[in-house]
N, C-alpha and C positions, 0 to 999 in steps of 0.2 A: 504494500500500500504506500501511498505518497505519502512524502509527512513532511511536507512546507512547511514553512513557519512566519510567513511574516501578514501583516493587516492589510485590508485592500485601501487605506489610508495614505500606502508609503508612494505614492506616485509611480516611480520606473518600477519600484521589485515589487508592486503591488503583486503581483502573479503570484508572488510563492505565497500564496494562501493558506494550500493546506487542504489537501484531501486525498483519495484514495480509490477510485472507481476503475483504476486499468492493471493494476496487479498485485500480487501478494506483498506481502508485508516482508520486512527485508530481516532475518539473522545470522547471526555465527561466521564463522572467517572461516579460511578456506585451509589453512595448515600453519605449524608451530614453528620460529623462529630453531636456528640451529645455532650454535655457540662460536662462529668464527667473528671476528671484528671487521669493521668496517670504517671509513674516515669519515671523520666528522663527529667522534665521540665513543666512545668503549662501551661496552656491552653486545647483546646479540643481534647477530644479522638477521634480514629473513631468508628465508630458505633461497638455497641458488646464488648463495650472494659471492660465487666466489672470482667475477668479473667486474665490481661494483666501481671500482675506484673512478674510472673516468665520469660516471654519474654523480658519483659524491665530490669532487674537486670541479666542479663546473665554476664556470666566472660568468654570472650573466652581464648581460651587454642591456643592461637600462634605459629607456628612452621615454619621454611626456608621450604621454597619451591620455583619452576619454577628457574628464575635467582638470582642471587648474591644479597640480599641484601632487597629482598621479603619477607614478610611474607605470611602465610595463617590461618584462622581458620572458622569455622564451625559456623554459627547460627543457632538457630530452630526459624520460626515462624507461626503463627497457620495457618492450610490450609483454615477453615474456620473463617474470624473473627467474626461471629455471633454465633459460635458453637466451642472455640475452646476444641480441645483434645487431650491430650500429643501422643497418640499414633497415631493421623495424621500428626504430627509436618511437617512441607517442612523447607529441611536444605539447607540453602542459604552459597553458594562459598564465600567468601571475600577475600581479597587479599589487601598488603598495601605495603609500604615503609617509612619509616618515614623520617620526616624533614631533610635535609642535614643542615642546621643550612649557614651563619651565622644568627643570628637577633632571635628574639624571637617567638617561635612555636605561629601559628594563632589555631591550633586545626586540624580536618581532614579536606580534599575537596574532596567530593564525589565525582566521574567522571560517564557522562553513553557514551555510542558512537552512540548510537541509535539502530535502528532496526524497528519495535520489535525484541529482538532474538538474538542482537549484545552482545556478551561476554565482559563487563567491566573488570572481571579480566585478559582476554587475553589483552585485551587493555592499559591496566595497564601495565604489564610488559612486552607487546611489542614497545610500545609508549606511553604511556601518563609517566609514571612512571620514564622514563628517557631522553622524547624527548619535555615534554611543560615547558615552558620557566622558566631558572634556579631561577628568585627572588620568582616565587610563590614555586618550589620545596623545595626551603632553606626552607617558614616559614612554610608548610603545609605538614601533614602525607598526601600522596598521596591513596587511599583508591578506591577500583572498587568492584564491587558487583553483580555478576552476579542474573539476579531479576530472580525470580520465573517461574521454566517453561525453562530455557536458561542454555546453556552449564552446567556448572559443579550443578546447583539449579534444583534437579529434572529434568532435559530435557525431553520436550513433543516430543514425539516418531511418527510417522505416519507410513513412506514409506522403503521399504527396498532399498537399494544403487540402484538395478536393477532398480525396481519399480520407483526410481526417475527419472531416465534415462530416461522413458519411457513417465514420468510426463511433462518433460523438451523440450521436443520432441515433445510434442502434440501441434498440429496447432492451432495458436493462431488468424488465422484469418479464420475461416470458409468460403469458397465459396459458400456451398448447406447445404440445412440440413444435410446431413450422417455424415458431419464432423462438424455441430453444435451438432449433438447427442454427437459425440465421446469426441468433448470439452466438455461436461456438465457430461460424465461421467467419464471422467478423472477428473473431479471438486468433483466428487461425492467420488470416487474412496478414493480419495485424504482424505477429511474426514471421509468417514469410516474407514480408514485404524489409524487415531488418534483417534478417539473414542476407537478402538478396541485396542488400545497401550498406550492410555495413558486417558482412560477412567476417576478416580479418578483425577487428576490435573488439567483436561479439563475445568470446571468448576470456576477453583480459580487463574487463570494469567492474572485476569485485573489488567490495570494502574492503578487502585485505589487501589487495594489491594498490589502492589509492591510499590505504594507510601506509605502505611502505614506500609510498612517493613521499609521500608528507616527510618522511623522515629524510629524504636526500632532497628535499624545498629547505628544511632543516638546516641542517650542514652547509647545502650551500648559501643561506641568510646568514652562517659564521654564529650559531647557537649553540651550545653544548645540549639545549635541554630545549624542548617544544612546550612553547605558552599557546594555548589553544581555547578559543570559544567555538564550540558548537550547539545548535539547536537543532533541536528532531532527530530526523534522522543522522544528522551531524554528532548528535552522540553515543549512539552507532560506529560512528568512524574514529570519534577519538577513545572509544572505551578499548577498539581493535586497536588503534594505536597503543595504547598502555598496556594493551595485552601485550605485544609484540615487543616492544622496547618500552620494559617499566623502569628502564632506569634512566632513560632520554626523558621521562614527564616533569615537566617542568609546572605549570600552574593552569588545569584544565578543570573550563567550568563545561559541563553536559546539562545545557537547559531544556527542559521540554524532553524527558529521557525515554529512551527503549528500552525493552527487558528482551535481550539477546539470547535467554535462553529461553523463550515461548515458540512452540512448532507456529507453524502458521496459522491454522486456522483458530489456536488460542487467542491470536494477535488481529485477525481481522475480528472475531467475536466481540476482542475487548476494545478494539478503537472502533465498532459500532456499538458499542454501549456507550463508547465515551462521546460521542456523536449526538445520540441522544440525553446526555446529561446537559449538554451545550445547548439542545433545540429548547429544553425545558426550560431553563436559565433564559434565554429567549424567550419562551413563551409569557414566563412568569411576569416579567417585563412589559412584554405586549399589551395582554389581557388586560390589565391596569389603565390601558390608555384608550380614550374614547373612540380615536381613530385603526385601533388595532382591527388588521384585514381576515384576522382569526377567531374574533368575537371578542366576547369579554367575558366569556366563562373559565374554565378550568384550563390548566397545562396540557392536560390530555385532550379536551374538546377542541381542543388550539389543534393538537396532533392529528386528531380526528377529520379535523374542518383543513387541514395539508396534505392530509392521504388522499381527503375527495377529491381535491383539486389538481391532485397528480393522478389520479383515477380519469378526471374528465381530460387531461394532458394526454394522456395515453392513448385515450378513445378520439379525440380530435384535437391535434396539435395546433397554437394560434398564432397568428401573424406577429410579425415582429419589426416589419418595416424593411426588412431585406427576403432573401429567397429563400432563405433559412427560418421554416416554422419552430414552435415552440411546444414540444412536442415533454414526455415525463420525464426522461433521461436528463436532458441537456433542465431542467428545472431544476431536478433533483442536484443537480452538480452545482447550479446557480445558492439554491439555498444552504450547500453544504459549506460553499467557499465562503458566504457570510458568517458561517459559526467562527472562525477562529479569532476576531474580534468584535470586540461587543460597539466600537464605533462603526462599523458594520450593519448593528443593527436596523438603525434608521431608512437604510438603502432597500436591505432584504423589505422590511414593513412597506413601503412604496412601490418594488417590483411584485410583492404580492398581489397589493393592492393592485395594479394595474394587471397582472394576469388574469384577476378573476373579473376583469371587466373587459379582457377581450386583447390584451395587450404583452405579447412577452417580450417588448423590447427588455425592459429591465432585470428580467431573469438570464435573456440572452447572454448583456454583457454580463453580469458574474459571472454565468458561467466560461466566456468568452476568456477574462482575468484569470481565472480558472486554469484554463488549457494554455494562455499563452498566445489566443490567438489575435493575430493585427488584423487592424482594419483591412487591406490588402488581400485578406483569407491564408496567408502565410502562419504555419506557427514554429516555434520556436522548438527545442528539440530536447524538451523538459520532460514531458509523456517520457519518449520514445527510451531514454536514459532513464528513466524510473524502472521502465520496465525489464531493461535489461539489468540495471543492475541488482532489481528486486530477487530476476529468477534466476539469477547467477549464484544470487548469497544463500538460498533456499531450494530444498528440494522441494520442489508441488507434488509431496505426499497425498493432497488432499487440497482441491478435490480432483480426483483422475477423470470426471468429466460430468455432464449437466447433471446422471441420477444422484453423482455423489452429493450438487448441491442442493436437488429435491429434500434429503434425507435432514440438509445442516437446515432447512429452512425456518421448521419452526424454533429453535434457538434462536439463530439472530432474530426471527421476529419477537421472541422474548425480548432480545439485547434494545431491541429499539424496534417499536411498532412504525416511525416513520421512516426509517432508512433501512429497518434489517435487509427487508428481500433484494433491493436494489444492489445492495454491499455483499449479498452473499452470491451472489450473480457475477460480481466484477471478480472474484476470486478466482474465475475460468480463465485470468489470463497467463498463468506460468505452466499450467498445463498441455497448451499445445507449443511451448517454447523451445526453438530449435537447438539449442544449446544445452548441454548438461549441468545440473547445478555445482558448486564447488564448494560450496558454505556447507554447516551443520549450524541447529539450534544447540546453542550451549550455554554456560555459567561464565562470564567473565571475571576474574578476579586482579588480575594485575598485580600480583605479589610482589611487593619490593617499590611501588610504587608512591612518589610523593602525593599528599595529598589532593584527593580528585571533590570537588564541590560539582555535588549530584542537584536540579534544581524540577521541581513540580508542583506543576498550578493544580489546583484541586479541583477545577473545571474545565481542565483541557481535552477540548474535543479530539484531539488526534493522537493523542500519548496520554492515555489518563494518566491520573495522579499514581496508579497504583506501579506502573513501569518504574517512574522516577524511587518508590521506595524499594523494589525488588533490586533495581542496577542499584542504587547507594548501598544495599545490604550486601549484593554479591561482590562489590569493590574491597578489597583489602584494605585500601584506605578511604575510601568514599565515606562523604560527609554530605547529610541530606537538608536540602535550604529549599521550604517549603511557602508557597506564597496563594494564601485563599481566594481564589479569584475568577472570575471568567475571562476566555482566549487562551491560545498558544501559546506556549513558552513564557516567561517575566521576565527578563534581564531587558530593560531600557523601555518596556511599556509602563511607567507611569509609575512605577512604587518607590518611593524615595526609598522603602526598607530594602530590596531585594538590591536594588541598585549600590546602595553604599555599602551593602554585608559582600557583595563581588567585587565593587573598582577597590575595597579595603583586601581581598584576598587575591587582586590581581597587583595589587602594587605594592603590598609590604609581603605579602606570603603568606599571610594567618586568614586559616580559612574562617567561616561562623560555626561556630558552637552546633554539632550534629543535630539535627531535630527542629532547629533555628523555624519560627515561624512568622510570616508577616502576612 
């Protein structure tokens, strides 16, 4: 599943929203570090490492780029790390700003915003680079890095713009077989058209292998140790990082966390309950307000009076102003991507509003935000990298195909009566995926590692609260910093507590007090 993280507020990275409708849910690495050394700091290598050196002693050649004050340059590293070969090299985006100074440079702090698929270096110089909070910008070169397979690093390739259209538009809840068919081969569709584009790459964009980039981005930034923010699925990639090299951890906060060792369909199950904590927290909101397009009765009749409405979506999809109707699918995706911020909700309240009167421009574009897609019908290749590096990192145990999700269906309909069916439906896409998995569901511990700040909103739609305290529990040294609230992730959305308990343990070293609640 996807797990963006940012509000549809931020202008450029509005996109990373935050949802989950095109494939499983991403765990586990792919194999264990072996004990030879490598430059750029002692301890172990990853597997294969024993051509490494021209990767780790690289000199990037820096040049201005994107806004005022950016840099960018180019790395190579190897596509395969059990085989590498200069002439497969994958050259990874980087993008930086340095220190504004006052006080004394801590070194870099790598940023991810999640995904799979979400672009660090657009997120860098649209937000993180000059909108997270001014004491950690003064001491730290701000640094994004687009991983392997995502925007500017190689981009794995699928669908053409049309073709996506068509992708996004397919019924995600089937009534009868014809349209179980049509989903599974629109599932199918979907992967062969990235095997067939990005055949070569397909192979090599697990989390494990972008965690062992990050370590020679590492060495060549001239760090002994990786200071790391990740959100969502980003900490996913730094918990695998700490796995692999716990003695390179330098100061890594995992906001918005995964539990890495949940099989998949525990992990779709629980971010469609968590899905539904988020719509209620909405609804509760609504309901209150005389203009609310869901009544003004209960949370559940709020639910109720959204299922009909995707009920009449299904059975006659409505105009929207372009050629593109507004059909349950592409709604359901619209209302999904308003849950991860609650400034957000004002927008959802208004394209409701105007769907039930005949109107889906305004569900369109969220869901549009959503996907990534520009006006032009182009979209960005945020999908297509989720998906692959979802079913890379995971075996699709489950489900082996439509009867397996007949079977899951009334669960997630428990997990959530307005999104269950639709989310246990999107689970069909690792299934017909041409590639073999390489990942296991496991326990991450990190032993030997410095302090890791584990961070969980207690209303997060896309990583419930409960991921954040299984990863803080399975960390050897995780420390869990808890923030009561609704939306995705909390570092820099608005809690003066959350915010100063991180810039305090990203700049002096002292994490907060385990258990820490704001």
């Amino acid at each position: 599943m996807d797990l963006r993280r940012l509000p549809l507020t931020r202008t450029v990275v509005a996109a990373l929203a935050s949802a989950l409708l095109i494939s499983g849910c991403t765990s586990g690495s792919s194999s264990s570090p072996d004990t030879s050394r490598t430059p750029g700091g002692d301890g172990p290598a990853p597997a294969g490492a024993a051509s490494l050196d021209r990767y780790y002693e690289q000199k990037p050649s820096w040049r201005e780029c994107g806004v005022s004050g950016f840099q960018c340059a180019t790395l190579k590293v190897p596509l395969d790390y059990d085989d590498p070969e200069p002439a497969k090299d994958v050259k990874l985006a980087v993008s930086r700003v340095k220190a504004t100074g006052p006080g004394k440079r801590l070194g870099s702090l790598l940023i991810n915003p999640g995904g799979p698929g979400g672009s660090a270096v657009q997120y860098l110089q649209a937000y993180a680079g000059v909108g997270y909070p001014a004491p950690v910008r003064s001491r730290y070169d701000m640094v994004g890095v687009d991983p392997r397979g995502v925007a500017r690093s190689e981009p794995v390739k699928c669908l053409t713009g049309k073709e996506m259209d068509a992708y996004t538009q397919t019924d995600q809840t089937p009534d009868d077989q014809r349209e179980k068919t049509e989903l599974a081969k629109a599932m199918k569709d979907f992967a062969k058209g990235c095997s067939a584009r990005s055949r070569e790459i397909l192979p090599h964009v697990s989390t494990a292998e972008s965690a062992r980039d990050m370590d020679i981005v590492r060495a060549v930034l001239g760090d002994e140790k990786l200071n790391y923010v990740g959100a969502s699925y980003g900490t996913f990639l730094g918990a695998t990082y700490a796995e692999l090299f716990p003695d390179r951890v330098g100061r890594l906060v995992l906001d918005g966390a995964m539990d890495p060792s949940l099989p998949a369909v525990e992990l779709n199950r629980d971010q469609t309950a968590g899905f539904e904590t988020a719509f209620r927290s909405f609804a509760e909101d609504c309901v209150e307000r005389s203009d609310c397009p869901l009544g003004t009765g209960s949370p559940a009749e709020a639910g109720e009076r959204l299922n009909a409405l995707f009920d009449d979506l299904d059975a006659d999809p409505i105009p929207t102003g372009e050629s593109r109707e507004l059909g349950e699918s592409l709604a359901t995706t619209g209302v999904i991507a308003a849950m991860y911020d609650e400034s957000a909700w004002p927008q959802l309240r208004e394209a409701i509003a105007s769907a039930t009167k005949g109107d889906g421009a305004g569900l369109l574009s969220l869901a549009d935000t959503y996907y990534e897609r520009d006006p032009d019908g182009s979209y960005s290749n945020l999908m297509y990298a989720n998906a692959a590096v979802n079913c890379l990192d995971l075996p699709p145990s489950y489900p082996r195909g439509p009867a397996d999700v007949d079977k899951a269906l009334p669960s997630f309909g428990k997990a959530s009566p307005v999104f269950g069916e639709s989310l246990a439906w999107a689970s069909l896409n690792c299934t017909y995926w041409p590639v073999e998995a390489t990942g296991t569901a496991h326990r991450i511990t990190a032993e030997g590692a410095a302090p890791i700040v584990v961070v969980g909103t207690t209303r997060d739609p896309a990583t419930p609260y409960k991921w954040a305290e299984d990863l803080a529990a399975q960390l050897d040294s995780g420390t869990l910093l808890t923030y009561d609230g609704d939306g995705h992730t909390a570092y820099g959305r608005g809690s003066d507590c959350v915010d100063t308990a991180i810039n305090t343990y990203l700049i002096e070293g002292t994490p907060p007090a385990d258990g820490k609640k704001c």
